[in-house]
C-alpha positions in Angstrom: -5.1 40.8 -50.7 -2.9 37.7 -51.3 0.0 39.6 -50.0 -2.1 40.2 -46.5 -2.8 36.6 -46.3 0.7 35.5 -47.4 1.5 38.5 -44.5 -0.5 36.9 -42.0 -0.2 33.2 -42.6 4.0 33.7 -42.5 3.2 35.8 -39.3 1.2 32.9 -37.7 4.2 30.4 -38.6 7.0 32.7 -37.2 4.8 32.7 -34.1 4.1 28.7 -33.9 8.2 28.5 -34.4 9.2 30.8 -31.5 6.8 29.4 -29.0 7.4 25.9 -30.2 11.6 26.8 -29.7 10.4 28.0 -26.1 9.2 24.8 -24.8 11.8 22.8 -22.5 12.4 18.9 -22.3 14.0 19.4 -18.6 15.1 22.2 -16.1 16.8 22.1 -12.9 15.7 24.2 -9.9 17.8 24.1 -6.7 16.7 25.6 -3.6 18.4 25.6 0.7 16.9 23.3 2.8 17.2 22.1 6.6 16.7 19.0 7.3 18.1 17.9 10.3 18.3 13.9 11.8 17.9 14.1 15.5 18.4 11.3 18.2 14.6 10.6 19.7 14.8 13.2 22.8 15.8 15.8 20.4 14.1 15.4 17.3 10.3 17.3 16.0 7.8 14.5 18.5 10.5 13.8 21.5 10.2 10.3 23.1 12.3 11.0 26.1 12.8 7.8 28.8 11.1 8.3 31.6 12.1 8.2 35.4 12.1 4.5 36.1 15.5 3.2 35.5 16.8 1.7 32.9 13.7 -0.7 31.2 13.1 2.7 29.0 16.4 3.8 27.2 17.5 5.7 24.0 19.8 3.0 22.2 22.8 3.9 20.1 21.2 5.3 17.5 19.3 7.7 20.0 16.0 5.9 19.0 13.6 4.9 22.5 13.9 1.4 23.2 11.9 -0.6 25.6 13.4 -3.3 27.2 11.2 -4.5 30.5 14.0 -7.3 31.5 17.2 -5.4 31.3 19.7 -7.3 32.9 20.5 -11.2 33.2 16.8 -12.0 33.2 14.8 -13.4 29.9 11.4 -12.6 31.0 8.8 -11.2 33.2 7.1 -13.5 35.8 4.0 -15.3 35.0 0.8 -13.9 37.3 2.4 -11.0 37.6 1.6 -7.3 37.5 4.9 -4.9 36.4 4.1 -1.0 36.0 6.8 1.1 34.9 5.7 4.6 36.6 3.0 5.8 39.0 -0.4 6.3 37.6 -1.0 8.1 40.8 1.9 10.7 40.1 2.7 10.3 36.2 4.0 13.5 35.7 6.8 12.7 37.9 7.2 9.1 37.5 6.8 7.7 33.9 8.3 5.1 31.5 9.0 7.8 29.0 7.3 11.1 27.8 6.2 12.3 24.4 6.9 16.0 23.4 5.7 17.9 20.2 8.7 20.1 19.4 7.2 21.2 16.3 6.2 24.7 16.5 2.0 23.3 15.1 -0.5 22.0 17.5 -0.4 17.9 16.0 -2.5 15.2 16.6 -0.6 12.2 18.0 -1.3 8.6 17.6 -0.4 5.6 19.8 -0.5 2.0 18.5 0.9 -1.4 20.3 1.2 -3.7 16.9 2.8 -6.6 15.8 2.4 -8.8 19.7 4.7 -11.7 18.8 2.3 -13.8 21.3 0.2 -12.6 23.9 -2.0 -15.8 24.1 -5.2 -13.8 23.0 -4.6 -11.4 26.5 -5.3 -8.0 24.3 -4.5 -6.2 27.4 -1.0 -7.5 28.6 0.7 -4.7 28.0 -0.9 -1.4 27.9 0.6 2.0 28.0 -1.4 4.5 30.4 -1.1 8.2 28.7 -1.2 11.2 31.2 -1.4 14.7 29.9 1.1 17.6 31.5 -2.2 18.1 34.5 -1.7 14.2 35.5 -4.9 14.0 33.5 -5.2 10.1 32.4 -6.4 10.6 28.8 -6.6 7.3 27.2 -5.1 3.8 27.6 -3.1 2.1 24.4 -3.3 -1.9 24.1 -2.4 -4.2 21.9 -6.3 -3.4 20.3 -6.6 -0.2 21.6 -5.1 3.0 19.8 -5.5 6.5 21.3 -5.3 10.2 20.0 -4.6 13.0 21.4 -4.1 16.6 20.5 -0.5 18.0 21.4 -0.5 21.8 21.2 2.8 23.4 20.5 5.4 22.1 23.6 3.2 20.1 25.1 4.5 17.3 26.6 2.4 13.5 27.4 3.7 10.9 29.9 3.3 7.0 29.5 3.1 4.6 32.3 3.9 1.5 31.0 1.9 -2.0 32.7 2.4 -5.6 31.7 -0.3 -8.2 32.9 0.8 -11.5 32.8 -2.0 -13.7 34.9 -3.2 -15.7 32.3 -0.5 -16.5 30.2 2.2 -18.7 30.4 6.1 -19.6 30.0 5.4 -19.4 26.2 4.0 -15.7 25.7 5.8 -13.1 24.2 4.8 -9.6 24.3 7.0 -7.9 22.1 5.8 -5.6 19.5 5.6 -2.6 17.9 4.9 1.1 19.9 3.9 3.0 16.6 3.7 6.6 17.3 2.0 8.7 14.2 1.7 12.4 13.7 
């Protein structure tokens, strides 16, 4: 009997040794990806510029840049309506567009944040969204975001509007378009 528990006991440390040996402090698994870095027009949500000259650009890094006073000027007129596009005919005429290249339906985001000074106007600058039917389906302000669904391809157009009555030689209505996926 002692020899089946001295059998059995050595048998139970032999085990507790080899699985103890198996355990690992670190391992290294490597694996292909493809991660490409696109300009914006190329890249998984497109931000194309639109068809209204050049206040709507892709800078040299290929990221979408708006710039509503390209040129010599330093500003927008005070009392003043700008729109950059046709909310009659957006499809066609449109500050820029926003594709989902991905090959998943996404739900897309808009945010105007980060107004250097807009005087308390929350709507000086809003962005007018159009689906691919001309369809207006929502209207992004500095305290306004909107969402949208973007099925596979689909492709949004933004008319761009800047309302200055109200505000003065002072404002400043830079900020942030945050776009979210």
């Amino acid at each position: 009997m002692r020899q089946y528990i001295f059998g059995l006991a050595a048998l139970v440390i032999l085990t507790g040794a080899i699985f103890g040996a198996s355990a690992f402090t670190s391992a290294e698994v490597v694996r292909d990806s493809t991660i490409g870095v696109e300009a914006d027009n190329n890249a998984i949500i497109s931000l194309a510029p639109g068809t209204v000259g050049d206040s709507v650009t892709l800078n040299n890094n290929g990221e979408l840049q708006i710039n509503a006073t390209p040129g010599s000027s330093s500003g927008v007129n005070v009392g003043a309506n700008f729109t950059y596009g046709d909310n009659a005919s957006p499809t066609t005429s449109y500050a820029f567009s926003i594709t989902n290249a991905d090959s998943e339906q996404r739900d897309i985001s808009l945010a105007y944040n980060n107004v250097a000074n807009n005087q308390g106007v929350s709507d000086a600058v809003e962005f007018e969204v159009y689906d691919s039917s001309g369809a207006h389906v929502g209207t992004v302000t500095s305290q306004n975001d909107v969402t949208n669904t973007f099925t596979s391809g689909s492709t949004y157009y933004v008319v761009m509007e800047l309302h200055t009555q109200g505000l003065d030689s002072g404002a400043d209505l830079s900020g942030d378009l945050v776009i979210t996926a």
